[in-house]
PDB file as gemmi writes it, atoms N, CA and C in Angstrom:
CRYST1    1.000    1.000    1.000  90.00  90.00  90.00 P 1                      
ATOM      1  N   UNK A   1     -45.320 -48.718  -7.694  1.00  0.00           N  
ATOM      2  CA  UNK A   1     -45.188 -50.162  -7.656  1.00  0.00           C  
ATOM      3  C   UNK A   1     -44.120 -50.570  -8.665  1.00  0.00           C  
ATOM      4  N   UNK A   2     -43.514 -51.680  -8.076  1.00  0.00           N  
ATOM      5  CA  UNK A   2     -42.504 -51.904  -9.123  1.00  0.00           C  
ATOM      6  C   UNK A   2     -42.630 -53.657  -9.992  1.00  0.00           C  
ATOM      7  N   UNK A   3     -42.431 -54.042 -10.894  1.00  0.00           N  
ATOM      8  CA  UNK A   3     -42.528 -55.189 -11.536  1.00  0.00           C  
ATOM      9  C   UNK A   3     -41.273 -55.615 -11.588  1.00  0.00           C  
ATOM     10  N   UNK A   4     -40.761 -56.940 -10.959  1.00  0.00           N  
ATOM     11  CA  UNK A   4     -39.393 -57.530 -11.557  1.00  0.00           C  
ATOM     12  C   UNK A   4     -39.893 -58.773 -12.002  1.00  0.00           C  
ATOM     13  N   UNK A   5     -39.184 -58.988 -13.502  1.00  0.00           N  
ATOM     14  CA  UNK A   5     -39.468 -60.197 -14.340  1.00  0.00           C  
ATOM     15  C   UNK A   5     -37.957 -60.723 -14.565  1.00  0.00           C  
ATOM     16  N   UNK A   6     -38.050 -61.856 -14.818  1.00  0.00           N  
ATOM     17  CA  UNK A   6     -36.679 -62.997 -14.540  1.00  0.00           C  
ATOM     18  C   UNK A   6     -37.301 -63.894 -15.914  1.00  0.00           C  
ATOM     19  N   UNK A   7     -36.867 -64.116 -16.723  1.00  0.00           N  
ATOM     20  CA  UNK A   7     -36.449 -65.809 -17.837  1.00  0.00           C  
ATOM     21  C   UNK A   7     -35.601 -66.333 -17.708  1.00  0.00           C  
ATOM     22  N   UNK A   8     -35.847 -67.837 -17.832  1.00  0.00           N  
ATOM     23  CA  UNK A   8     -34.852 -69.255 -17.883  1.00  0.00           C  
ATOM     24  C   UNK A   8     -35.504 -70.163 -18.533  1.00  0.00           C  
ATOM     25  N   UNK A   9     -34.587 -70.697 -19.182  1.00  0.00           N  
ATOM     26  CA  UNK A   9     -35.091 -71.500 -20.376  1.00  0.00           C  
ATOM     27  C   UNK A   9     -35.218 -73.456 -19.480  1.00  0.00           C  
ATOM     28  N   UNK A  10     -35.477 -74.608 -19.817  1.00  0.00           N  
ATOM     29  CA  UNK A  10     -35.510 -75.794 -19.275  1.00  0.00           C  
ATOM     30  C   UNK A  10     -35.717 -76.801 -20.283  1.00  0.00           C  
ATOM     31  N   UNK A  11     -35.945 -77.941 -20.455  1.00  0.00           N  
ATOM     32  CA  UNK A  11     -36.364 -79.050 -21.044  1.00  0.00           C  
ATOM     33  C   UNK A  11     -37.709 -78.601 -21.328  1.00  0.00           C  
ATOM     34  N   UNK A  12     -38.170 -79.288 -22.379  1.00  0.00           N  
ATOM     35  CA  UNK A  12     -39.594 -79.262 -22.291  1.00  0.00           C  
ATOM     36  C   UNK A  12     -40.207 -80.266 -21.735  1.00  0.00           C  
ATOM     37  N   UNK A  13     -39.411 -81.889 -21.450  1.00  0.00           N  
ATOM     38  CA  UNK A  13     -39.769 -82.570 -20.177  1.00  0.00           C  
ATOM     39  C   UNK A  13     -39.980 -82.117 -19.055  1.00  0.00           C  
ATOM     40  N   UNK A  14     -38.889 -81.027 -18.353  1.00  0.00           N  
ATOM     41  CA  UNK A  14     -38.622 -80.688 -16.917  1.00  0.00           C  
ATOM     42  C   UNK A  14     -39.405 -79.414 -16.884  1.00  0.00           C  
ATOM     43  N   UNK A  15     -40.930 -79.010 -17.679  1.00  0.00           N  
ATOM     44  CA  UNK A  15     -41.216 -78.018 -17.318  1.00  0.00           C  
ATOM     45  C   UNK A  15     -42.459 -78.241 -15.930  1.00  0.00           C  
ATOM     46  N   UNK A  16     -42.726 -79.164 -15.775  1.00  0.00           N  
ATOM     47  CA  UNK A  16     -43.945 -79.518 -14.673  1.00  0.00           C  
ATOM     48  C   UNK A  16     -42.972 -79.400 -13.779  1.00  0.00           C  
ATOM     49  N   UNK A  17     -42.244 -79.647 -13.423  1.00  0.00           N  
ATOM     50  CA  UNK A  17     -41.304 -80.146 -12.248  1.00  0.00           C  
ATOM     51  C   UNK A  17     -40.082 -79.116 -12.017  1.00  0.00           C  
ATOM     52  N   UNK A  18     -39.792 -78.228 -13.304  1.00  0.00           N  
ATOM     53  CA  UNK A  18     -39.061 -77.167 -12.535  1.00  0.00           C  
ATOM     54  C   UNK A  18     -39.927 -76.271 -11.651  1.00  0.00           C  
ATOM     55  N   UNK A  19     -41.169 -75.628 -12.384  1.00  0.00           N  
ATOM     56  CA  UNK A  19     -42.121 -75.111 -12.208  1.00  0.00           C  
ATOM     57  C   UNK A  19     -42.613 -75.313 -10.482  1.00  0.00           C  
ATOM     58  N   UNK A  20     -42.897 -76.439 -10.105  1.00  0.00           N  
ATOM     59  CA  UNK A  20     -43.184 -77.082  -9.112  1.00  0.00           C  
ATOM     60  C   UNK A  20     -42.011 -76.130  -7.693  1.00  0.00           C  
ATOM     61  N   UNK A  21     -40.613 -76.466  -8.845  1.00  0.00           N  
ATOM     62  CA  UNK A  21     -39.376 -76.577  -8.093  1.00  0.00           C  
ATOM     63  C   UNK A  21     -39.562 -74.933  -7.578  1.00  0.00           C  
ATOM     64  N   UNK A  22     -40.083 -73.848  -8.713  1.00  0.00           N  
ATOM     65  CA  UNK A  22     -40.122 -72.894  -8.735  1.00  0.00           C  
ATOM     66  C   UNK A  22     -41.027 -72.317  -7.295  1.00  0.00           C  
ATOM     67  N   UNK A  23     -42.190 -72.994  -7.618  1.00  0.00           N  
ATOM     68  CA  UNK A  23     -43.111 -72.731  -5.841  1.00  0.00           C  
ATOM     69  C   UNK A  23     -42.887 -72.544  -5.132  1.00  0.00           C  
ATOM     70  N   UNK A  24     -42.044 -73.866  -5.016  1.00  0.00           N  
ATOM     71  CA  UNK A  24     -41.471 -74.060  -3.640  1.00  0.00           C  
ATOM     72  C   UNK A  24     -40.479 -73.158  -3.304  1.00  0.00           C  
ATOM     73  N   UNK A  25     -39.808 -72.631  -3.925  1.00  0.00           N  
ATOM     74  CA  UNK A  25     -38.500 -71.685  -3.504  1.00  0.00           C  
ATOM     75  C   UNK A  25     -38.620 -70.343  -3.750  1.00  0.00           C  
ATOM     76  N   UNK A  26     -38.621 -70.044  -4.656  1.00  0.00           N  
ATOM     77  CA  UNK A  26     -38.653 -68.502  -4.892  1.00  0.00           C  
ATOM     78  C   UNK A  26     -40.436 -67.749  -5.180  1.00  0.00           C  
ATOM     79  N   UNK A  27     -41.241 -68.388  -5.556  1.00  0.00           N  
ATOM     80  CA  UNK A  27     -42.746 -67.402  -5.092  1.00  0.00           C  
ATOM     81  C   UNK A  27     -43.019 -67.782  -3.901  1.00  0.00           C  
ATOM     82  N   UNK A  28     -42.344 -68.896  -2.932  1.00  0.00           N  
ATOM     83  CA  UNK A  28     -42.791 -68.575  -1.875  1.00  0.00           C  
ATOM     84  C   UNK A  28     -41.745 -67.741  -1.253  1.00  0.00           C  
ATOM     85  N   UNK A  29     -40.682 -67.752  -1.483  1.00  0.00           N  
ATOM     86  CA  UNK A  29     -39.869 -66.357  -0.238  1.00  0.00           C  
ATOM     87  C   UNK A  29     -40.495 -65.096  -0.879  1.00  0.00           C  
ATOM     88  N   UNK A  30     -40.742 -64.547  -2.497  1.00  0.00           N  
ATOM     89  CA  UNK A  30     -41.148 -63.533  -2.777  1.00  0.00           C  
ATOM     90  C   UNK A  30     -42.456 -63.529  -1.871  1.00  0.00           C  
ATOM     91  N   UNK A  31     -43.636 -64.207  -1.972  1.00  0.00           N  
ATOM     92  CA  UNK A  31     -44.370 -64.209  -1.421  1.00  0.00           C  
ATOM     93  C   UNK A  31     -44.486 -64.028   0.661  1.00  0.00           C  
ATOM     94  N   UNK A  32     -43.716 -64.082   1.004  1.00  0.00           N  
ATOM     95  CA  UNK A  32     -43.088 -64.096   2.421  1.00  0.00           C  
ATOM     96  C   UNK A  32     -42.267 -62.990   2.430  1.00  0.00           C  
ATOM     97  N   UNK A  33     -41.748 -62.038   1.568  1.00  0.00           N  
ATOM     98  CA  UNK A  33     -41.453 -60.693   2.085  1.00  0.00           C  
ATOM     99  C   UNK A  33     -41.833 -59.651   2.134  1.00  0.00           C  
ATOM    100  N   UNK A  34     -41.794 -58.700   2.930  1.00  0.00           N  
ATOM    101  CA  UNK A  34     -42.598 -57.850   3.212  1.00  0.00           C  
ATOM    102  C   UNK A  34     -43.044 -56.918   1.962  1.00  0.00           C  
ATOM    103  N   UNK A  35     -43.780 -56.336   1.286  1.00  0.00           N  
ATOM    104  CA  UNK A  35     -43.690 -55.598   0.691  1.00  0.00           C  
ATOM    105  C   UNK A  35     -44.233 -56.301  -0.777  1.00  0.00           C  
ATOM    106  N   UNK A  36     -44.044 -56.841  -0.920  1.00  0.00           N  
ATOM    107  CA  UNK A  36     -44.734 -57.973  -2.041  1.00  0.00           C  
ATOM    108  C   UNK A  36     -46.161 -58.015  -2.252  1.00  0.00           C  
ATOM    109  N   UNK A  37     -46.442 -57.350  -3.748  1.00  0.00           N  
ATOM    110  CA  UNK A  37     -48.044 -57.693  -3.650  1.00  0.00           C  
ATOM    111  C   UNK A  37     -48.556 -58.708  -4.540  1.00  0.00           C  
ATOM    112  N   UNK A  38     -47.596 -59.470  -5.409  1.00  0.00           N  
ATOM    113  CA  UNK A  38     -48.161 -60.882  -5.614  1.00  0.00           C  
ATOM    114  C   UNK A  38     -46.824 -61.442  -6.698  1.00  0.00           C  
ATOM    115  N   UNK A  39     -47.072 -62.313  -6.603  1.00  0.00           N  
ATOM    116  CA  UNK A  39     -45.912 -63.506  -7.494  1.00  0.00           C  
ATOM    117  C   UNK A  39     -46.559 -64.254  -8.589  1.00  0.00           C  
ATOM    118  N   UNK A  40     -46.009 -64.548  -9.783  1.00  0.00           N  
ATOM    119  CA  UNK A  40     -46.278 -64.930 -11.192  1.00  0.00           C  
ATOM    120  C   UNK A  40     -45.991 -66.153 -11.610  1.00  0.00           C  
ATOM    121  N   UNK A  41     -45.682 -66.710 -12.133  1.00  0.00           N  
ATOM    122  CA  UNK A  41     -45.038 -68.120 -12.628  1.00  0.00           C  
ATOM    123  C   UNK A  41     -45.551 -68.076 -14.139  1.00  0.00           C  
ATOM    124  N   UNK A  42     -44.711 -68.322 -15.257  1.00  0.00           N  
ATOM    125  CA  UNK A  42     -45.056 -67.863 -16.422  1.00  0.00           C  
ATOM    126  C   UNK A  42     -44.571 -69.464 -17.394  1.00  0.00           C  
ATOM    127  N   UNK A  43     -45.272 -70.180 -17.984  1.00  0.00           N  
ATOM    128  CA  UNK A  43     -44.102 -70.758 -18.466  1.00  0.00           C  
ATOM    129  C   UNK A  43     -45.148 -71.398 -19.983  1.00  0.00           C  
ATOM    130  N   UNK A  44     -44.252 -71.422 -21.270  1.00  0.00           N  
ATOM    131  CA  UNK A  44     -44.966 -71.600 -22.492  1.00  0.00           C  
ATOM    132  C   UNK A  44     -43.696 -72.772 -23.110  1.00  0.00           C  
ATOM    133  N   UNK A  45     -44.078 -73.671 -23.832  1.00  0.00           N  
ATOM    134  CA  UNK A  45     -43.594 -74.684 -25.138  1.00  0.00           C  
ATOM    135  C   UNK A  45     -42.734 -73.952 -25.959  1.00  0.00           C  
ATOM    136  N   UNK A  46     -41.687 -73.934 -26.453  1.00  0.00           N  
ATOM    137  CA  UNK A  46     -41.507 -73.392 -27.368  1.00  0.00           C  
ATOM    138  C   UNK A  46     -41.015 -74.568 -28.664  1.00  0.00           C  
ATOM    139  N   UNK A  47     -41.729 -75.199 -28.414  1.00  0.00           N  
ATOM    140  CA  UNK A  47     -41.656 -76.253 -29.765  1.00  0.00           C  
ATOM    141  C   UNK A  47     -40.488 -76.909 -30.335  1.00  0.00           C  
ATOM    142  N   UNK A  48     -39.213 -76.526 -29.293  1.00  0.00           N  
ATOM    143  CA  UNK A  48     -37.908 -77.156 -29.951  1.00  0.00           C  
ATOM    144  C   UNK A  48     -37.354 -77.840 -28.808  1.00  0.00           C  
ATOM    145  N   UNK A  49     -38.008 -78.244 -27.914  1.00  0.00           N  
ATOM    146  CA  UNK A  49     -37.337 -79.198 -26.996  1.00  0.00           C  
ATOM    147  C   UNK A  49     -37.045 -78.238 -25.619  1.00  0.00           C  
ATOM    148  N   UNK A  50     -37.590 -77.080 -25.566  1.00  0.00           N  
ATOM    149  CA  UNK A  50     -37.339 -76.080 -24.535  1.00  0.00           C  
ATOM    150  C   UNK A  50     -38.515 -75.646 -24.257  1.00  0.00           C  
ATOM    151  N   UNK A  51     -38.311 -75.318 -22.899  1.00  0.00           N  
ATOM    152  CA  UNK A  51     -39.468 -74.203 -22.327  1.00  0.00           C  
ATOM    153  C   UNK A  51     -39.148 -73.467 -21.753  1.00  0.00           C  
ATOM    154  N   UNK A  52     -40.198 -72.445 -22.063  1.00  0.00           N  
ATOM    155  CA  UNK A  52     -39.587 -70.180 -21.484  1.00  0.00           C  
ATOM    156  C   UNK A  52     -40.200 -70.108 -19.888  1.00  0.00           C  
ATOM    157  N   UNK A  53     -39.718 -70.003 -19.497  1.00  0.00           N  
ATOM    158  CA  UNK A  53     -40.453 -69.882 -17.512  1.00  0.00           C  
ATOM    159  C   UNK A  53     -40.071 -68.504 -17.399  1.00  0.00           C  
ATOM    160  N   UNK A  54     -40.778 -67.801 -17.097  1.00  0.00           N  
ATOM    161  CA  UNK A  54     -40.908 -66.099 -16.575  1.00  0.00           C  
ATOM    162  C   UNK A  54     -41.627 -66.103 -15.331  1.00  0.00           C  
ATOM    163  N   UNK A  55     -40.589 -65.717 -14.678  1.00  0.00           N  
ATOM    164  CA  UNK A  55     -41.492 -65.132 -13.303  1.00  0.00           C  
ATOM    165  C   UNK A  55     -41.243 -63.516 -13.085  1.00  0.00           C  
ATOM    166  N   UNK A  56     -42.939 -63.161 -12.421  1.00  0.00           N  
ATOM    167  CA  UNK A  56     -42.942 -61.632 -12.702  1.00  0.00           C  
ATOM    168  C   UNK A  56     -43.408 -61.567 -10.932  1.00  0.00           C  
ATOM    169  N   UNK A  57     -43.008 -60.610 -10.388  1.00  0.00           N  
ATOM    170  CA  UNK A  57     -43.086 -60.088  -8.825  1.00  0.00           C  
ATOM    171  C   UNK A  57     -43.990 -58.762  -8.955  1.00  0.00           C  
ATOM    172  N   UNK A  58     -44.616 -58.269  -8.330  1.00  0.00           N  
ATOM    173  CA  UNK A  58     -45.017 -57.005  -7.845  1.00  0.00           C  
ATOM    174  C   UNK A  58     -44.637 -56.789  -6.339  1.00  0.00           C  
ATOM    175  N   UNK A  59     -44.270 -55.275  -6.384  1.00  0.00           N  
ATOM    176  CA  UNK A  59     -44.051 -54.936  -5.000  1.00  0.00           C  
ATOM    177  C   UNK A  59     -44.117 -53.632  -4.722  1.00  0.00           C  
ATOM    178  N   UNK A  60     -44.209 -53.097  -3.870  1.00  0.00           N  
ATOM    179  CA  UNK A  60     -44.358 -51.491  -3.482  1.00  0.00           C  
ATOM    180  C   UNK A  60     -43.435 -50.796  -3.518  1.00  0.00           C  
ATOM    181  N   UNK A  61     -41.811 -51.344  -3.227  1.00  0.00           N  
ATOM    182  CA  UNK A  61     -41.205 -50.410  -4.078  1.00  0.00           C  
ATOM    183  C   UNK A  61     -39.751 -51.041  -4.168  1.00  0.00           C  
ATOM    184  N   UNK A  62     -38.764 -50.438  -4.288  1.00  0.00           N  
ATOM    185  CA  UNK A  62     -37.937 -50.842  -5.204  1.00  0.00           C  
ATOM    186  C   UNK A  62     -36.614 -51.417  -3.632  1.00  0.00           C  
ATOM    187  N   UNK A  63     -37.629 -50.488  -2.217  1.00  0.00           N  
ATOM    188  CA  UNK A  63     -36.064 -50.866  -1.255  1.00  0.00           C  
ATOM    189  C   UNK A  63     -37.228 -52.609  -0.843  1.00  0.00           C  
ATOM    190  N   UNK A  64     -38.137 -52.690  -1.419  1.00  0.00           N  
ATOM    191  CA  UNK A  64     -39.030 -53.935  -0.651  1.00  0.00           C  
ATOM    192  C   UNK A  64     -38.131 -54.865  -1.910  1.00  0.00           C  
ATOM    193  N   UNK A  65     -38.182 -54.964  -2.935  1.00  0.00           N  
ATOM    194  CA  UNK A  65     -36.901 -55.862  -3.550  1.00  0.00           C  
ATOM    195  C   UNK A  65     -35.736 -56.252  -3.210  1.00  0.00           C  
ATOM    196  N   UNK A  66     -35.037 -54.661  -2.723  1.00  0.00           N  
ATOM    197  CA  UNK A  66     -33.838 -55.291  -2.104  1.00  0.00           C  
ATOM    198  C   UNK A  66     -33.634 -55.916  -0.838  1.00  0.00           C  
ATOM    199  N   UNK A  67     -35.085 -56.221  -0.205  1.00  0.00           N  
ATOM    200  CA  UNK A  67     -35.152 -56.729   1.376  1.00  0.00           C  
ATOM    201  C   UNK A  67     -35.332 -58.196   0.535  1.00  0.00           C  
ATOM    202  N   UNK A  68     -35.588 -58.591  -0.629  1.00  0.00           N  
ATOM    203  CA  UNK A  68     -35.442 -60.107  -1.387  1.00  0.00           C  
ATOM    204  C   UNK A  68     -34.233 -60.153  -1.807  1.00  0.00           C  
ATOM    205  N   UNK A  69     -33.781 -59.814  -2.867  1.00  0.00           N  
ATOM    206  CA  UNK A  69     -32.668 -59.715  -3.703  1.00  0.00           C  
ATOM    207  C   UNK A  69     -31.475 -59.302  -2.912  1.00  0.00           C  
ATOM    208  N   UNK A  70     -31.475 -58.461  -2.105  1.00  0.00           N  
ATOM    209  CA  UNK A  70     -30.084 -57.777  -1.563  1.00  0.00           C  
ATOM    210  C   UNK A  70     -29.706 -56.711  -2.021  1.00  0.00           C  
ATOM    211  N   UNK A  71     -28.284 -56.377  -1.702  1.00  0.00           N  
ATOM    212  CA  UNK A  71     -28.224 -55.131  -2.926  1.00  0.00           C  
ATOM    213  C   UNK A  71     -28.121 -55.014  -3.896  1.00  0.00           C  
ATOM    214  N   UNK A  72     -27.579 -55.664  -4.592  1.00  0.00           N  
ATOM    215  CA  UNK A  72     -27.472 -56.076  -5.990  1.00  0.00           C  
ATOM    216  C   UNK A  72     -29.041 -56.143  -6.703  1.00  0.00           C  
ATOM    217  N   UNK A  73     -29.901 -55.084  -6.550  1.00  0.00           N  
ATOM    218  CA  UNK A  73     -31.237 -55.400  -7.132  1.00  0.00           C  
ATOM    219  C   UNK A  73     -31.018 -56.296  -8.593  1.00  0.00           C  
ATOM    220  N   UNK A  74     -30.570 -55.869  -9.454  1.00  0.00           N  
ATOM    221  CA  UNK A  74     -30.281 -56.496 -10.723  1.00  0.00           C  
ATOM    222  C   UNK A  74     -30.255 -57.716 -10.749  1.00  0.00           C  
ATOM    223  N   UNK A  75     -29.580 -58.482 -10.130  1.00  0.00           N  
ATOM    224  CA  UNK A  75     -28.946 -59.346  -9.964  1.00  0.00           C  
ATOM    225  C   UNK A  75     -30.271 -60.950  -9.747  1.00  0.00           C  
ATOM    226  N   UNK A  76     -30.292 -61.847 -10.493  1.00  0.00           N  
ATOM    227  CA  UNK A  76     -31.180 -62.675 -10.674  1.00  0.00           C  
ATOM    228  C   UNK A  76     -31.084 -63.398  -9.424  1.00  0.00           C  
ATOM    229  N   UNK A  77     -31.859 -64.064  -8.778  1.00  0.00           N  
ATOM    230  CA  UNK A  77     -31.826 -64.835  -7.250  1.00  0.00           C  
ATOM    231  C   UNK A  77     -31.612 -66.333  -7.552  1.00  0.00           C  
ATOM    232  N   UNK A  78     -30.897 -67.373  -7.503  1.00  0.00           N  
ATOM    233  CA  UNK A  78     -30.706 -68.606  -7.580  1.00  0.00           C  
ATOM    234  C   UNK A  78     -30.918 -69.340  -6.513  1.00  0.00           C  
ATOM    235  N   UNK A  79     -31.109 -71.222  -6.609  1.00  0.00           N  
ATOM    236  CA  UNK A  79     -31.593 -72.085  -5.416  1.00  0.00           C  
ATOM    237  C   UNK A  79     -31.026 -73.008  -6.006  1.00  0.00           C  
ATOM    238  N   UNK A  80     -30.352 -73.914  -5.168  1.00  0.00           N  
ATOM    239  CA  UNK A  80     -29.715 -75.185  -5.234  1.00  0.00           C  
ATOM    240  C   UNK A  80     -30.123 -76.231  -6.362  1.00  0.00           C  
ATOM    241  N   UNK A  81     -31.073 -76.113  -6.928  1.00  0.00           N  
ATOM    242  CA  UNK A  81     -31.686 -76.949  -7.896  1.00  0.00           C  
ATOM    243  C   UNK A  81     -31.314 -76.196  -9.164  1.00  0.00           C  
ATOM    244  N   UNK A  82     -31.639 -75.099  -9.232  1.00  0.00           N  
ATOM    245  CA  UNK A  82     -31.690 -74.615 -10.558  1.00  0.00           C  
ATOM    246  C   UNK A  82     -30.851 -74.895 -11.247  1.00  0.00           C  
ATOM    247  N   UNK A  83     -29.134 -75.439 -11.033  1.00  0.00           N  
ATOM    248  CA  UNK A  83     -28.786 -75.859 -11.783  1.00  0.00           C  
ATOM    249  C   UNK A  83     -29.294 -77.404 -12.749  1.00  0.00           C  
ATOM    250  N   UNK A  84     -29.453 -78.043 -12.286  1.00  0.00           N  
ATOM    251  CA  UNK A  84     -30.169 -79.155 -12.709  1.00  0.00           C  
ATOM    252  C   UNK A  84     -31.193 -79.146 -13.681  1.00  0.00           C  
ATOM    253  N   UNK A  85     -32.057 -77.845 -13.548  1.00  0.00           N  
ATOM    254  CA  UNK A  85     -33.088 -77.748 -14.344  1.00  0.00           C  
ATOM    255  C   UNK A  85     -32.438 -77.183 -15.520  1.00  0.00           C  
ATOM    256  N   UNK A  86     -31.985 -75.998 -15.409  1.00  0.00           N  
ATOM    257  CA  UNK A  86     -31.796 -74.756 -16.679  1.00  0.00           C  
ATOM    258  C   UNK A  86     -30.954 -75.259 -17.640  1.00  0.00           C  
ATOM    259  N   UNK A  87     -31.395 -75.101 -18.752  1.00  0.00           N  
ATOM    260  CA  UNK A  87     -30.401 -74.818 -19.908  1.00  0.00           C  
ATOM    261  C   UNK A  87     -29.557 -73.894 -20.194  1.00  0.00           C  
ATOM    262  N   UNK A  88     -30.066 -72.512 -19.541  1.00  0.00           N  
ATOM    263  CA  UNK A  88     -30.040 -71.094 -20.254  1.00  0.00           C  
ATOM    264  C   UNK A  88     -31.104 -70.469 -18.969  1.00  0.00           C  
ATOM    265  N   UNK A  89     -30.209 -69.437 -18.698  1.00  0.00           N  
ATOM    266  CA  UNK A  89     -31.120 -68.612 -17.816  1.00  0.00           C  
ATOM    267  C   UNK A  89     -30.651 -66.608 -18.162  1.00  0.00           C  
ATOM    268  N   UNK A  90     -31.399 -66.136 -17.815  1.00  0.00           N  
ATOM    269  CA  UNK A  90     -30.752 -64.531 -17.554  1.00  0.00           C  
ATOM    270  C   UNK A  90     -30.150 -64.268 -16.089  1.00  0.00           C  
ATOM    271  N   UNK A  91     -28.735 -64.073 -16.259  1.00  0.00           N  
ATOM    272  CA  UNK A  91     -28.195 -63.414 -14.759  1.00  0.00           C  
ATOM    273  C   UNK A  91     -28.654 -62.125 -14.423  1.00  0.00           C  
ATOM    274  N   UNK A  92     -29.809 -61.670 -14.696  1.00  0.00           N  
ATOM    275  CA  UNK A  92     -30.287 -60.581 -14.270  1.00  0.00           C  
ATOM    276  C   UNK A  92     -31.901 -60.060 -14.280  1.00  0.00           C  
ATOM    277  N   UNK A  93     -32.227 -59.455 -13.776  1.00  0.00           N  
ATOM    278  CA  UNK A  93     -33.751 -59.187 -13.965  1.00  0.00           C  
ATOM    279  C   UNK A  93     -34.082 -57.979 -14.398  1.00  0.00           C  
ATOM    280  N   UNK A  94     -35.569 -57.488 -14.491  1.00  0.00           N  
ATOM    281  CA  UNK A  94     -35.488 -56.365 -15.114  1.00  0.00           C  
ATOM    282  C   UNK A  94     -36.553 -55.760 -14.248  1.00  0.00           C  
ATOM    283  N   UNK A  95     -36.482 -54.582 -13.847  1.00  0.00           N  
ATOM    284  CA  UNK A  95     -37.041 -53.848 -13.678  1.00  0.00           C  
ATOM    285  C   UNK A  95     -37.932 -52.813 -14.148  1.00  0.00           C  
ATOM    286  N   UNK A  96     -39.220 -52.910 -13.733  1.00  0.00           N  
ATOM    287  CA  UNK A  96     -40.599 -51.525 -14.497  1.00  0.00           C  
ATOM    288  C   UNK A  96     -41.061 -51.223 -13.716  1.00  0.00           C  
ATOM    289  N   UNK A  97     -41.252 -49.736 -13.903  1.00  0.00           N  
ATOM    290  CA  UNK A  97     -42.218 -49.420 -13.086  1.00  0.00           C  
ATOM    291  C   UNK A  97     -43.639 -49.256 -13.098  1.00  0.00           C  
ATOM    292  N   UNK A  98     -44.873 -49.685 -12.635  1.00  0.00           N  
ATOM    293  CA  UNK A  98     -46.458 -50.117 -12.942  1.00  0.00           C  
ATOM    294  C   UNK A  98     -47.288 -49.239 -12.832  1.00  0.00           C  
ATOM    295  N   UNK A  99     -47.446 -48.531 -13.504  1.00  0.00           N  
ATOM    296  CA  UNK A  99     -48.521 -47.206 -13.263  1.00  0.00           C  
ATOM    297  C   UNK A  99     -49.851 -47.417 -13.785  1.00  0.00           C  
TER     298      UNK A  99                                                      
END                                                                             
């Protein structure tokens, strides 16, 4: 099984509502591809006017990612909004493997 985790930073206003934004777009296509055994949504205060959003994926294996991501597994997945929200994001994700 494999784990991919993603951070992006937001307002600490815009964390209900990126979050929201987050549902709607990316845990539900993770959630809608094959191979996927569940989707995360992570998100904490960090007391300076920002908030940490982590989303973590499970999946069976690493070609069921690239049937999400493409080939570029690495490579972080973006949606028309996210600019609006983010302050600060990672262009990339990380990969573990879950034993």
């Amino acid at each position: 099984m494999i784990a991919r985790t993603w951070r992006g930073w937001v307002r600490s206003e815009d964390r209900a509502a990126y979050a929201a934004y987050v549902e709607e777009t990316g845990m539900a296509q993770y959630r809608r591809t094959p191979g996927n055994m569940a989707a995360h949504l992570l998100t904490r205060d960090l007391g300076d006017g920002r908030a940490e959003v982590v989303t973590v994926s499970l999946w069976a294996s690493l070609d069921d990612v690239r049937a999400f991501a493409g080939d570029d597994v690495d490579a972080a997945v973006f949606y028309p909004e996210d600019d609006r929200y983010l302050v600060d994001r990672e262009r990339t994700v990380t990969h573990y493997e879950v034993h």
